[in-house]
N, CA, C and O atoms as a GROMACS GRO file, in nm:
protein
  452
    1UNK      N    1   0.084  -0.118   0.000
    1UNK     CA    2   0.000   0.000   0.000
    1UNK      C    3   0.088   0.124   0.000
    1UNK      O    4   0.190   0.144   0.066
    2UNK      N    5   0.041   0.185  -0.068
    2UNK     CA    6   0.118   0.372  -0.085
    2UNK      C    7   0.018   0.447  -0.004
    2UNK      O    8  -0.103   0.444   0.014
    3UNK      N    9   0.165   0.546   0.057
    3UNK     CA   10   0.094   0.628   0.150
    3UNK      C   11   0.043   0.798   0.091
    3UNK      O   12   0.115   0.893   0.062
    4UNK      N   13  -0.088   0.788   0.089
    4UNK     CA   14  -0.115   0.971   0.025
    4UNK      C   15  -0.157   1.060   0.108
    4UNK      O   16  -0.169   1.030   0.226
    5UNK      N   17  -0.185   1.180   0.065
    5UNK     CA   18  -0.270   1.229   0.174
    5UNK      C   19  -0.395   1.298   0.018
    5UNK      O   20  -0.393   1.320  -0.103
    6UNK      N   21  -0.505   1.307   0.166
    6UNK     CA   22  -0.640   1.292   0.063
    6UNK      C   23  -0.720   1.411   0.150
    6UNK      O   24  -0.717   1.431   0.271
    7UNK      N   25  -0.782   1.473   0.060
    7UNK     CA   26  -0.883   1.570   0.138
    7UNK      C   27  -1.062   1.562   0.104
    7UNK      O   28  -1.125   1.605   0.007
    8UNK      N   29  -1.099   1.504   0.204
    8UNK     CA   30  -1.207   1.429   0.162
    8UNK      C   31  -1.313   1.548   0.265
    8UNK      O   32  -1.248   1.648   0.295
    9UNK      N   33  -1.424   1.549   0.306
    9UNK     CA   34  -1.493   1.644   0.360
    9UNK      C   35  -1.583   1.509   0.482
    9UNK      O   36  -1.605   1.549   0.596
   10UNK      N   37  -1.616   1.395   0.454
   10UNK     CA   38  -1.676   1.289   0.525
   10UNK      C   39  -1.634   1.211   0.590
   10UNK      O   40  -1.598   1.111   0.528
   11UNK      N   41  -1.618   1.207   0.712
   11UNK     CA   42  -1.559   1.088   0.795
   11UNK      C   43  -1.635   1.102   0.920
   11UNK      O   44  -1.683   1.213   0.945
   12UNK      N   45  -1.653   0.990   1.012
   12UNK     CA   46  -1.695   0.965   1.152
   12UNK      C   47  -1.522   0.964   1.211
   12UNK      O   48  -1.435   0.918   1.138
   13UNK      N   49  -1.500   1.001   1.303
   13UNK     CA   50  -1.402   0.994   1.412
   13UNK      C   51  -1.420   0.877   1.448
   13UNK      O   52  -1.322   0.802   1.442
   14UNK      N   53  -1.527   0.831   1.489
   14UNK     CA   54  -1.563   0.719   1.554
   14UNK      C   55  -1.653   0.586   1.481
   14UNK      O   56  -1.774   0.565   1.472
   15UNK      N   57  -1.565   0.529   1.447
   15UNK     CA   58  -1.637   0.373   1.396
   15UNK      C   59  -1.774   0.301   1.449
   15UNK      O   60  -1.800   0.321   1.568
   16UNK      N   61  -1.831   0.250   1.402
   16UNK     CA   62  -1.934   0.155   1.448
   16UNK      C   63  -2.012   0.056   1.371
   16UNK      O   64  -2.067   0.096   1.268
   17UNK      N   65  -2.026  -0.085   1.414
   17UNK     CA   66  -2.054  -0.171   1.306
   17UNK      C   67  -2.137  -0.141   1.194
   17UNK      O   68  -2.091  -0.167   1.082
   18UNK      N   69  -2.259  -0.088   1.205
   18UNK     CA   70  -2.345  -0.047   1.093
   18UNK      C   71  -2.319   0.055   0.980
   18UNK      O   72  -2.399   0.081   0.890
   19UNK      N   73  -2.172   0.119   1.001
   19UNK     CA   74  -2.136   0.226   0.905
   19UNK      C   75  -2.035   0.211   0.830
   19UNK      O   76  -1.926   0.173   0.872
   20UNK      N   77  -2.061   0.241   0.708
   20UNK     CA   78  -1.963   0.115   0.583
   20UNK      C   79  -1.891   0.252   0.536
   20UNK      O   80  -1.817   0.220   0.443
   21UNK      N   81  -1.880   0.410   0.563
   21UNK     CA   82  -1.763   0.546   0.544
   21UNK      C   83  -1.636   0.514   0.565
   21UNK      O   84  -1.587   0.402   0.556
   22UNK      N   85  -1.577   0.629   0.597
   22UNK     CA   86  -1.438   0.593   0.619
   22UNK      C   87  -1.426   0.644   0.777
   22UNK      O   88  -1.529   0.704   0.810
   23UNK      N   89  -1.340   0.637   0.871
   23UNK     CA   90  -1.342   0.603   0.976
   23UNK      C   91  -1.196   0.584   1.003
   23UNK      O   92  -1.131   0.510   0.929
   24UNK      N   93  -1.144   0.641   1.099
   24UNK     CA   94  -0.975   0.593   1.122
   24UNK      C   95  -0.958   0.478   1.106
   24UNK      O   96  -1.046   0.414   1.163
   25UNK      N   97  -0.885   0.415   1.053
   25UNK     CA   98  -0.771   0.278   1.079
   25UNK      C   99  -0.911   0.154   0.976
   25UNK      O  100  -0.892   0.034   0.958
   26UNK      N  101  -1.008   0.214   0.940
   26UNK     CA  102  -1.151   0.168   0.810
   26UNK      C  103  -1.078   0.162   0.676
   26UNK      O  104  -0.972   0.223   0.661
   27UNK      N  105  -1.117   0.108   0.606
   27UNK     CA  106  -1.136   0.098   0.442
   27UNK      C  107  -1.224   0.117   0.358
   27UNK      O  108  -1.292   0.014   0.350
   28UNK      N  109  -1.263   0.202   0.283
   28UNK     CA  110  -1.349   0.235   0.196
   28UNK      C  111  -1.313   0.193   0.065
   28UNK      O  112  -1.205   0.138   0.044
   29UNK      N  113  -1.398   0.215  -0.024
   29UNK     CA  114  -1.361   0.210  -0.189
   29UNK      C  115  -1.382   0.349  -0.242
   29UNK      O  116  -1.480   0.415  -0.207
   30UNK      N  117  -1.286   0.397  -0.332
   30UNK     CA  118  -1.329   0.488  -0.414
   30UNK      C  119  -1.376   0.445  -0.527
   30UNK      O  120  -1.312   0.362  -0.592
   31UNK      N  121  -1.525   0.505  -0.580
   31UNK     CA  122  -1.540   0.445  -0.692
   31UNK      C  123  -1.512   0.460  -0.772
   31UNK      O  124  -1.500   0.582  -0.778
   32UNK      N  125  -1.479   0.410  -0.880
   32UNK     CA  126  -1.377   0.396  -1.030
   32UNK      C  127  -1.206   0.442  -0.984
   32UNK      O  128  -1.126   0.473  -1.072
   33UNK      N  129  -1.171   0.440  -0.852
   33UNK     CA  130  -1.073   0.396  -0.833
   33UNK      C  131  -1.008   0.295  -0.767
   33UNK      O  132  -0.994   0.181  -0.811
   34UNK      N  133  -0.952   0.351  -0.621
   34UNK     CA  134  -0.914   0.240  -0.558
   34UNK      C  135  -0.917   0.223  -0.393
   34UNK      O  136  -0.910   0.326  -0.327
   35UNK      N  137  -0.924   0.145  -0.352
   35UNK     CA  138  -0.978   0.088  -0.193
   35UNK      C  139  -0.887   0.184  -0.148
   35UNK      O  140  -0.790   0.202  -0.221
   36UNK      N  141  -0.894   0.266  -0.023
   36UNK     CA  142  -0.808   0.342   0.070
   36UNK      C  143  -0.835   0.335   0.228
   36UNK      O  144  -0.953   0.337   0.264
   37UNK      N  145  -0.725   0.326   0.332
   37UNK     CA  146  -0.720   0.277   0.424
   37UNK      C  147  -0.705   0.420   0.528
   37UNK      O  148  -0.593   0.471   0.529
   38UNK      N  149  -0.791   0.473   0.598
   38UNK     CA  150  -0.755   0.628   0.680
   38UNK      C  151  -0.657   0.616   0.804
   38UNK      O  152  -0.704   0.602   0.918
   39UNK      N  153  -0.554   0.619   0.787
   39UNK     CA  154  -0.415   0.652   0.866
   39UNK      C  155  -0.426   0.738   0.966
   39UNK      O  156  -0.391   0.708   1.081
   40UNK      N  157  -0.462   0.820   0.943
   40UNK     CA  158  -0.497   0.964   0.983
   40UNK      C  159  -0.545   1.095   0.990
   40UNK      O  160  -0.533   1.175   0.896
   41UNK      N  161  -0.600   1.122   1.101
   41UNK     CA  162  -0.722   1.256   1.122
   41UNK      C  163  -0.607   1.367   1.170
   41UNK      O  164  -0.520   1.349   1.255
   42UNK      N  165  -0.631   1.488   1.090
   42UNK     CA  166  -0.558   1.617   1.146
   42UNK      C  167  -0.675   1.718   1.161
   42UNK      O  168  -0.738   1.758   1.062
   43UNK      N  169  -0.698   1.753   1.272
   43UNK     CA  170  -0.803   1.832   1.378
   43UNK      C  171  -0.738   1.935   1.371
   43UNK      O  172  -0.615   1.947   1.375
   44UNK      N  173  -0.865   2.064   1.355
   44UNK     CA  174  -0.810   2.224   1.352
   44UNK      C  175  -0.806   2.220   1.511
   44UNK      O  176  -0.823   2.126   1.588
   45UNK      N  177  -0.777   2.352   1.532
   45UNK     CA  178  -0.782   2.386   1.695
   45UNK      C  179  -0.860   2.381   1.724
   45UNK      O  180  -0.826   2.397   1.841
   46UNK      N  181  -0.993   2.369   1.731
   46UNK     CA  182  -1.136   2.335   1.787
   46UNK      C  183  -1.147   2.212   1.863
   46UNK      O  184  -1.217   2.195   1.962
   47UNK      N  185  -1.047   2.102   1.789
   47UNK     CA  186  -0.998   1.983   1.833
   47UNK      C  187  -1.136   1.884   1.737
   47UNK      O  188  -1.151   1.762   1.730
   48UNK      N  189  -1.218   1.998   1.674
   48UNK     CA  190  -1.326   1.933   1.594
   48UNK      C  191  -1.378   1.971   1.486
   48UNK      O  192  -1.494   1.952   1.452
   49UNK      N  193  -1.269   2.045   1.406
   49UNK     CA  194  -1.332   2.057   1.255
   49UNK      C  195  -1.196   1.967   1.200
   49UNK      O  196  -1.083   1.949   1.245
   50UNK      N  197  -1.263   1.925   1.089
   50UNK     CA  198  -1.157   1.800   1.030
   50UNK      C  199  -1.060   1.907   0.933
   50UNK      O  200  -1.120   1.991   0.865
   51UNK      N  201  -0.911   1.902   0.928
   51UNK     CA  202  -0.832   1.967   0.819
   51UNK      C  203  -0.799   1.904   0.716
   51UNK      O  204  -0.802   1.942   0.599
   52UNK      N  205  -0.754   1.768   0.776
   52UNK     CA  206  -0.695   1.700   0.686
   52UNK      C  207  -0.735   1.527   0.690
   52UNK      O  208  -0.810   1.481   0.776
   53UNK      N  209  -0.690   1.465   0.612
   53UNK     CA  210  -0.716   1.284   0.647
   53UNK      C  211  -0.630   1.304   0.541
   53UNK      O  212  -0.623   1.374   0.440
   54UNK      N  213  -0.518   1.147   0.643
   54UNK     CA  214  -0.471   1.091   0.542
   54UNK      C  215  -0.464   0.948   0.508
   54UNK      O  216  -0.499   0.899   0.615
   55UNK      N  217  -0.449   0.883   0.455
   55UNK     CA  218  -0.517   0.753   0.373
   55UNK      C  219  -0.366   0.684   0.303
   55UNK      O  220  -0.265   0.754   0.292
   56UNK      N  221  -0.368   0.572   0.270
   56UNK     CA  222  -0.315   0.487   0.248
   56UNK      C  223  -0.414   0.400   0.119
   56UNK      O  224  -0.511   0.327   0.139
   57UNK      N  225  -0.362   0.432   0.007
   57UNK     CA  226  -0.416   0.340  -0.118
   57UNK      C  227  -0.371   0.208  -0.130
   57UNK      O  228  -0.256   0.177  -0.097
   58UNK      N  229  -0.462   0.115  -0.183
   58UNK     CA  230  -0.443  -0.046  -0.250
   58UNK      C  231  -0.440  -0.021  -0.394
   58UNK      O  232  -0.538  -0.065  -0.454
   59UNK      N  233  -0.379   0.020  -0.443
   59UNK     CA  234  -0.290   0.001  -0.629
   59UNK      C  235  -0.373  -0.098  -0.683
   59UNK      O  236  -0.445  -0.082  -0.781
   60UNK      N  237  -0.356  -0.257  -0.582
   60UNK     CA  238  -0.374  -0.389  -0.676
   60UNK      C  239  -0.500  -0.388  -0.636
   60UNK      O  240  -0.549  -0.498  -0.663
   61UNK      N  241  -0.580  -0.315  -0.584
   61UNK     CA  242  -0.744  -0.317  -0.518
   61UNK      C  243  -0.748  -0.491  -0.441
   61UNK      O  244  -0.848  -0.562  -0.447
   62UNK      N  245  -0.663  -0.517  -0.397
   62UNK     CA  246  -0.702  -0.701  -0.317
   62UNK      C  247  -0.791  -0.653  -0.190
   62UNK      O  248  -0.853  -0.728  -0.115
   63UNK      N  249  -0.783  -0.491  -0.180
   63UNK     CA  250  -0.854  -0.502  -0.032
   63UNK      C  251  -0.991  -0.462  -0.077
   63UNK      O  252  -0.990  -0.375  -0.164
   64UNK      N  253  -1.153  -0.519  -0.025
   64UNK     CA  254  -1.217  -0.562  -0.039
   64UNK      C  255  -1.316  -0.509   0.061
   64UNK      O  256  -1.377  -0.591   0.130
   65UNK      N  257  -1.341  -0.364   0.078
   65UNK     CA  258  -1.449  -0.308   0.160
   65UNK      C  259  -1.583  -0.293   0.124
   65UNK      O  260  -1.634  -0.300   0.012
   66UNK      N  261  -1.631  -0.273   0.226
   66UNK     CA  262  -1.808  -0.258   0.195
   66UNK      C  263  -1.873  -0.153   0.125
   66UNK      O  264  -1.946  -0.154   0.026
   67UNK      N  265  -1.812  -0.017   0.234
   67UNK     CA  266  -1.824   0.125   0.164
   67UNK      C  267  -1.769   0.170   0.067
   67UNK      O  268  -1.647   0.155   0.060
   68UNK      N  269  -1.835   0.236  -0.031
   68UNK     CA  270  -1.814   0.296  -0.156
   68UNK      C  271  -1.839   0.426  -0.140
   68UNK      O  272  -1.947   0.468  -0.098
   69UNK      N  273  -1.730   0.510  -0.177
   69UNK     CA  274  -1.759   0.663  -0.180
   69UNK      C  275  -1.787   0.741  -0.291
   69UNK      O  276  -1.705   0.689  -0.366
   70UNK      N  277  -1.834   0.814  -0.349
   70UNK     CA  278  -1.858   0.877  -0.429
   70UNK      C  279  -1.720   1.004  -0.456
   70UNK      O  280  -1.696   1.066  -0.353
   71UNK      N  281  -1.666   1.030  -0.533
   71UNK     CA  282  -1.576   1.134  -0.491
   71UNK      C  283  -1.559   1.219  -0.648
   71UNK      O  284  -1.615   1.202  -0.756
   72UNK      N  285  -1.461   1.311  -0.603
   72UNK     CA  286  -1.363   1.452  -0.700
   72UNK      C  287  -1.240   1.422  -0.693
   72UNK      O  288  -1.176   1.394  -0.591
   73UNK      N  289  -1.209   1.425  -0.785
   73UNK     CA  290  -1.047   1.439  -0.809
   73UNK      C  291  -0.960   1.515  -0.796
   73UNK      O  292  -0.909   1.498  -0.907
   74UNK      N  293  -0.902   1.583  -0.753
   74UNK     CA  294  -0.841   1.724  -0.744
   74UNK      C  295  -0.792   1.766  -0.924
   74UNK      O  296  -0.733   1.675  -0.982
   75UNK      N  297  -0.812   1.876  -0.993
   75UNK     CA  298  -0.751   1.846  -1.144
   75UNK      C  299  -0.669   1.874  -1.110
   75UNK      O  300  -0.646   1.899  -0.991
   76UNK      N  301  -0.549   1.884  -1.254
   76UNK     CA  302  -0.472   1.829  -1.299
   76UNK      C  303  -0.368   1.985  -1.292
   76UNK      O  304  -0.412   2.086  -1.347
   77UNK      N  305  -0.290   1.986  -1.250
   77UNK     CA  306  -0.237   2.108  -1.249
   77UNK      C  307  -0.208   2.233  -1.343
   77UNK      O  308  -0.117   2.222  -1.425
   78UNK      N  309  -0.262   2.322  -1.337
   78UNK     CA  310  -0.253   2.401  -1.480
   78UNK      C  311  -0.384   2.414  -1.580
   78UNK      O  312  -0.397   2.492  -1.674
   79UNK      N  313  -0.491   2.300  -1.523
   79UNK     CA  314  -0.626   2.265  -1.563
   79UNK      C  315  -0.753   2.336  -1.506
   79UNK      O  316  -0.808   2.287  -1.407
   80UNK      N  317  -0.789   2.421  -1.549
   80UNK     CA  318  -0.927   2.448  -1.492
   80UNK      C  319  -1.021   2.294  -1.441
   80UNK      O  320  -1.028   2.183  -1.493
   81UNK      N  321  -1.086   2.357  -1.308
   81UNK     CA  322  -1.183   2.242  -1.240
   81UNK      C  323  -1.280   2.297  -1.313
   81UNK      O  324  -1.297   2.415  -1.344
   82UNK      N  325  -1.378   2.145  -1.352
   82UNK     CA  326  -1.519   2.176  -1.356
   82UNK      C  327  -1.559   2.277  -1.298
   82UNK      O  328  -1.500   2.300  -1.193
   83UNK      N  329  -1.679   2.385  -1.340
   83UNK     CA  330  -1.757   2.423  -1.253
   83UNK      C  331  -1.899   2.324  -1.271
   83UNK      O  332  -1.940   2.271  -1.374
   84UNK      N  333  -1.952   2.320  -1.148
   84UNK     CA  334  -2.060   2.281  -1.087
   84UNK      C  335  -2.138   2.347  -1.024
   84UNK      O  336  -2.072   2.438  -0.972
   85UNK      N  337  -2.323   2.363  -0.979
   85UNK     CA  338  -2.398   2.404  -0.910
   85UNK      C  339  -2.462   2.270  -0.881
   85UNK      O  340  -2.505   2.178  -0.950
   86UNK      N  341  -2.448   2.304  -0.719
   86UNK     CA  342  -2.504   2.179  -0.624
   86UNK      C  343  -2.613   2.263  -0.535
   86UNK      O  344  -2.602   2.357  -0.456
   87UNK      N  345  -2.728   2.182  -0.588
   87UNK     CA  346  -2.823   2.242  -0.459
   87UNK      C  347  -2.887   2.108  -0.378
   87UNK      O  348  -2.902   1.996  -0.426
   88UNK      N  349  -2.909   2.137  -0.288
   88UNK     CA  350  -2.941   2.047  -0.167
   88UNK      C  351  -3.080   2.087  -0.073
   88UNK      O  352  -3.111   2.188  -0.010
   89UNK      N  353  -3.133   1.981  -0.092
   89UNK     CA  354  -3.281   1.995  -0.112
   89UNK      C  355  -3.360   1.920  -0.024
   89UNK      O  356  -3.367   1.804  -0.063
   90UNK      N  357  -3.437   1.947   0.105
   90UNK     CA  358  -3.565   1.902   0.185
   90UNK      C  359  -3.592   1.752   0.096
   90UNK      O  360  -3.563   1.718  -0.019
   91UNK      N  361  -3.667   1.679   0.216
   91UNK     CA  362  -3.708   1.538   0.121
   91UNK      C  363  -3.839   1.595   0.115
   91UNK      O  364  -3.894   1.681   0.184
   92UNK      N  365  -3.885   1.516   0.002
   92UNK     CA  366  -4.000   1.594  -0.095
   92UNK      C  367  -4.139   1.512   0.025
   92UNK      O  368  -4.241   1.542  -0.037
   93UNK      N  369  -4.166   1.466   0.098
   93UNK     CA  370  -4.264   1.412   0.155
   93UNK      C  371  -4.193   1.414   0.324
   93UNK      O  372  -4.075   1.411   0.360
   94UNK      N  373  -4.317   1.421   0.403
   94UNK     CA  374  -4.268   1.448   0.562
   94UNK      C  375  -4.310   1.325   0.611
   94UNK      O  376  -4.317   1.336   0.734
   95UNK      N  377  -4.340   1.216   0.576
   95UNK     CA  378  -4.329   1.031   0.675
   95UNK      C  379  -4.239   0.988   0.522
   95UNK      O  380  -4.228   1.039   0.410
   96UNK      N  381  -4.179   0.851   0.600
   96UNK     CA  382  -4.154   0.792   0.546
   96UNK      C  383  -4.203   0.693   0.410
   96UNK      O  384  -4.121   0.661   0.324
   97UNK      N  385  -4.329   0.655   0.404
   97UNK     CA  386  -4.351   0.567   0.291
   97UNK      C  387  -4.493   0.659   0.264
   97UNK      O  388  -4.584   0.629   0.342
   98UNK      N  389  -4.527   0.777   0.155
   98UNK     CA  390  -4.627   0.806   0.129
   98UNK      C  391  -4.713   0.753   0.100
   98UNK      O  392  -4.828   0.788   0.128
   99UNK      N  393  -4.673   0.620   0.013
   99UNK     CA  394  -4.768   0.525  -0.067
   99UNK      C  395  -4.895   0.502   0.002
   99UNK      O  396  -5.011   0.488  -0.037
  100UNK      N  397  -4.817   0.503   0.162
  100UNK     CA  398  -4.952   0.384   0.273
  100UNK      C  399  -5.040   0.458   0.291
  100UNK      O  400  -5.140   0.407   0.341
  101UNK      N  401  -5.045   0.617   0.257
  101UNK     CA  402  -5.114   0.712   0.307
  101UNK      C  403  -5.273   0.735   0.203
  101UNK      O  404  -5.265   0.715   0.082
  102UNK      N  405  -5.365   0.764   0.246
  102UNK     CA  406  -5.466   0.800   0.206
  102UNK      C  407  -5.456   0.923   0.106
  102UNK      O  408  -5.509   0.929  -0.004
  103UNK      N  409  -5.383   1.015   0.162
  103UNK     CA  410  -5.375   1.135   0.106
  103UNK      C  411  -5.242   1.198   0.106
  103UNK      O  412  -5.204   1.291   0.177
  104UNK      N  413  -5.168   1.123  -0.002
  104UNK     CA  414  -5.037   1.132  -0.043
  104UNK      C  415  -4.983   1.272  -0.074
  104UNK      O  416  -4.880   1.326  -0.037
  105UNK      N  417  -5.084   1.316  -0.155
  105UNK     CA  418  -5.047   1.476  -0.146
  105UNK      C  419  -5.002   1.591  -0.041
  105UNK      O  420  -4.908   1.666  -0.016
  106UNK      N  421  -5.166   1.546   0.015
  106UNK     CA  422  -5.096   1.609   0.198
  106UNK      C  423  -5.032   1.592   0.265
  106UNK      O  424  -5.054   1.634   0.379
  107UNK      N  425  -4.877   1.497   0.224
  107UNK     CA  426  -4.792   1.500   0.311
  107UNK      C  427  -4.662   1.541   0.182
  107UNK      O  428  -4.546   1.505   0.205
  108UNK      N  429  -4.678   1.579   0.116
  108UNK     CA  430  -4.571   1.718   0.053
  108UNK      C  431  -4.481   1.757   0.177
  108UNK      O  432  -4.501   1.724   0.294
  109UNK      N  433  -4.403   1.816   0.140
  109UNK     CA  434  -4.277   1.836   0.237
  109UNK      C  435  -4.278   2.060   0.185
  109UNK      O  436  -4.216   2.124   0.100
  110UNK      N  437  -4.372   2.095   0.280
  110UNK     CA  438  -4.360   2.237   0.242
  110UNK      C  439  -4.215   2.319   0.216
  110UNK      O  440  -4.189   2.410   0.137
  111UNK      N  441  -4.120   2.240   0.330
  111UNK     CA  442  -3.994   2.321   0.283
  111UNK      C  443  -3.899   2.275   0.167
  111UNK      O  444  -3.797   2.337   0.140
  112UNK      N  445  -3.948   2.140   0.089
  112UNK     CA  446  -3.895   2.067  -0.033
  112UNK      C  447  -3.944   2.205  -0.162
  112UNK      O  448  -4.022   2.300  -0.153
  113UNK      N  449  -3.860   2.161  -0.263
  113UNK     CA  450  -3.826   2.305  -0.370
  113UNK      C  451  -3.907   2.204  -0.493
  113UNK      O  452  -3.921   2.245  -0.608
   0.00000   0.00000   0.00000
């Protein structure tokens, strides 16, 4: 394994069986690349905003995690980045399964766009 450092925005500090992220001393997958292992958390002075993580890649992908991340690449030096507009958006209904409901409409999610 090669050692990188990675600037990712998602991690738990703290592990727990049901969560397949990345997580100190965890393995994730990047998708369409490659499995990475988190080495290490660098904490601003707050002692709780994340600065940095750094990670440890599998090249030959043999390592074999659950979680899959979605990710960005940093470009390419000298390369303009994509621009992008990300908006983030209320869930469109306020219970969980509208279907069961009589009156599916009336449970619209007023603050959904």
């Amino acid at each position: 394994m090669h050692s990188r450092m990675m600037h990712l925005p998602f991690i738990r500090l703290k592990d727990c069986k049901d969560y397949y992220g990345l997580a100190p001393g965890k393995s994730v997958l990047l998708r369409y690349a490659f499995p990475i292992k988190c080495t290490e958390v660098i904490l601003g002075e707050d002692n709780e905003s994340i600065l940095e993580i750094r990670a440890e890649y599998d090249p030959s992908k043999k390592t074999k995690p659950k979680g899959v991340l979605h990710w960005v690449a940093e470009p390419t030096p000298g390369v303009e980045p994509l621009k992008v507009e990300v908006r983030l958006f209320e869930k469109l209904f306020l219970s969980e399964n509208p279907a069961e409901l009589d009156d599916w409409l009336g449970d619209l999610n007023p603050q959904s766009k």
